[in-house]
LONU-321352 format. One line per field, with one value per atom (N, C-alpha, C): x, y, z; atom name; residue in one letter. Coordinates in steps of 0.2 Angstrom, whole numbers, plus 5000, padded with zeros to 4 digits. Each point is the difference from the previous one (the first is absolute). Layout:
LONU-321352
X <- c(X;...)
Y <- c(Y;...)
Z <- c(Z;...)
atom <- c(CA;...)
res <- c(a;...)
END
This chain:
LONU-321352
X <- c(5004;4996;5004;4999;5005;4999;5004;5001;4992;4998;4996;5004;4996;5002;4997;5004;4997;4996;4992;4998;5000;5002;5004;4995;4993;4996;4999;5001;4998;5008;5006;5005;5000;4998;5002;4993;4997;4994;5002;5002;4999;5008;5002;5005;5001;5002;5000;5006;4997;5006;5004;5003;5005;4997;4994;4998;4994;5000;4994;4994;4999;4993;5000;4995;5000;4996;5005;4998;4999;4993;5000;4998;5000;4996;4992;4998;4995;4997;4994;4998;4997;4997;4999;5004;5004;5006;5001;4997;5003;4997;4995;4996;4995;4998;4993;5003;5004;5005;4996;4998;4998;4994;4996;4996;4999;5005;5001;5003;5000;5002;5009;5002;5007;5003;4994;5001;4998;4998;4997;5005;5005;5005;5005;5002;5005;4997;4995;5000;5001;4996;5001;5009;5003;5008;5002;4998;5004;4997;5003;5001;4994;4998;4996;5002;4997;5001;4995;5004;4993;5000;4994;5000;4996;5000;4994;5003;4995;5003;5000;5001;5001;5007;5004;5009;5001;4997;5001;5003;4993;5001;5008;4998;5006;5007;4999;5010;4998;4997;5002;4998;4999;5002;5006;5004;5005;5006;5000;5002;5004;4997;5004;4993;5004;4997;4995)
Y <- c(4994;5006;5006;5005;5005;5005;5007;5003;5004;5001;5009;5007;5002;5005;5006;5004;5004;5007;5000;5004;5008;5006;5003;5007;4998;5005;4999;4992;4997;5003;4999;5001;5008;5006;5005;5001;4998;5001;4997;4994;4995;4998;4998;4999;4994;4995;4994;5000;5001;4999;4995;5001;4994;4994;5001;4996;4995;5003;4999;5003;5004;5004;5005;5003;5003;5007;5004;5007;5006;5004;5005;5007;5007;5003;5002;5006;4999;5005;5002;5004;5005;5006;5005;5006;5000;5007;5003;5002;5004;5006;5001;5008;5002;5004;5001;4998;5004;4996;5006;5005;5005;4998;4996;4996;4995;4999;4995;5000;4996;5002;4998;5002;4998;4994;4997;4991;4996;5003;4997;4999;5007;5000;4996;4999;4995;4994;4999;4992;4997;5005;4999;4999;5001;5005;4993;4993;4994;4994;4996;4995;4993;4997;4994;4993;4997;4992;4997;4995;4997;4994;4998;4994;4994;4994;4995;4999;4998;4998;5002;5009;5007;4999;4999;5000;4993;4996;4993;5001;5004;5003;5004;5007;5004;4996;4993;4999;4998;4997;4994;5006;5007;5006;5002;4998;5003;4994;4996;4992;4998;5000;5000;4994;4997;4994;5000)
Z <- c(5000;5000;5000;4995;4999;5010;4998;5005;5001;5004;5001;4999;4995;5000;5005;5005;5005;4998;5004;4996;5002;4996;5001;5005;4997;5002;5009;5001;5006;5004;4999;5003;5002;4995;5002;5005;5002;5005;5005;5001;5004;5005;5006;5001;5006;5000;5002;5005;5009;5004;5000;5006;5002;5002;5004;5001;4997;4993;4997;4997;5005;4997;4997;4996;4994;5003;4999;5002;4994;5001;4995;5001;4995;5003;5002;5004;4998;4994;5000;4996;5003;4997;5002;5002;4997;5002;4994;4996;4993;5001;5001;4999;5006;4998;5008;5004;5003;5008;5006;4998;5003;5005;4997;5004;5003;5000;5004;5005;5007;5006;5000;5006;4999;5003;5005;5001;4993;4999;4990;4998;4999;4996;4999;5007;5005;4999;5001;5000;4992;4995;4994;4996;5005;4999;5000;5008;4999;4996;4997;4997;5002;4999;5002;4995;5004;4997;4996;4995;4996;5004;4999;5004;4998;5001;4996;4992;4996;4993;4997;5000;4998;5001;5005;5002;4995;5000;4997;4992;4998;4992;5000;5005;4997;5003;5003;5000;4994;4998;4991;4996;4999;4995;5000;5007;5002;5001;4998;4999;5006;5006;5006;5005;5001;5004;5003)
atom <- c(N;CA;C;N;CA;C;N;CA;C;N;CA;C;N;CA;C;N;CA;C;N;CA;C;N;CA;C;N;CA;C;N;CA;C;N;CA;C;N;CA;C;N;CA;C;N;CA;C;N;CA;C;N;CA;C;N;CA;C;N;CA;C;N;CA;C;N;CA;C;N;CA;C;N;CA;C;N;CA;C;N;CA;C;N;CA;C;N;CA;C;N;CA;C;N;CA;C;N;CA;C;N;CA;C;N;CA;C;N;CA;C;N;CA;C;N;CA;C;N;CA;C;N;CA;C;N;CA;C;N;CA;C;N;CA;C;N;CA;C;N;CA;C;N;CA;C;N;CA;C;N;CA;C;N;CA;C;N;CA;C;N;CA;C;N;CA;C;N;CA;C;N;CA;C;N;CA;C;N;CA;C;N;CA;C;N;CA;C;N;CA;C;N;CA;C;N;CA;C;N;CA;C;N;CA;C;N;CA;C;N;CA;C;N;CA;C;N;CA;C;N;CA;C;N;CA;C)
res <- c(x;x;x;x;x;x;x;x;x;x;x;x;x;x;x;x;x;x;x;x;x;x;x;x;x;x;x;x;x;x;x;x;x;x;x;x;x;x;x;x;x;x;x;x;x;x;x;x;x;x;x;x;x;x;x;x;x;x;x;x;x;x;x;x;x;x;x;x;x;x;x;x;x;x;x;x;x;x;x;x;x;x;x;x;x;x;x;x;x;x;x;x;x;x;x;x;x;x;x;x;x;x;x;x;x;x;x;x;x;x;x;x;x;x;x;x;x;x;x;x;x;x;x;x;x;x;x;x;x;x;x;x;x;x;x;x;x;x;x;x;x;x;x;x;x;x;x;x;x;x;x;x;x;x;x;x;x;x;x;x;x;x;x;x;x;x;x;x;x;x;x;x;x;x;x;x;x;x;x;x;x;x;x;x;x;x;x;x;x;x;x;x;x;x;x)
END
């Protein structure tokens, strides 16, 4: 069976620790920031995990075990 090739839209979004789990950003921070509170902002600021058969997909896009 040839190689996987990795897919490049899924790596520049997505990044896989050390220990395995696949973390991304989130969404909501381009425009309109004005109304939005500033715990919003902050929370929107850090990273989250995928988790279930959504992580499953994005390692085999990302060709890592």
């Amino acid at each position: 069976m040839p190689k996987l090739k990795t897919h490049k839209g899924t790596a520049k979004r997505m990044k896989v620790t050390k220990t395995g789990k696949v973390t991304r950003r989130r969404a909501f921070k381009n425009h309109m920031l004005s109304k939005k509170s500033k715990s919003r902002k902050r929370r929107i600021n850090t990273t989250a995990t995928v988790d279930g058969a959504m992580a499953k997909n994005v390692k085999r896009a990302l060709g890592v075990k």
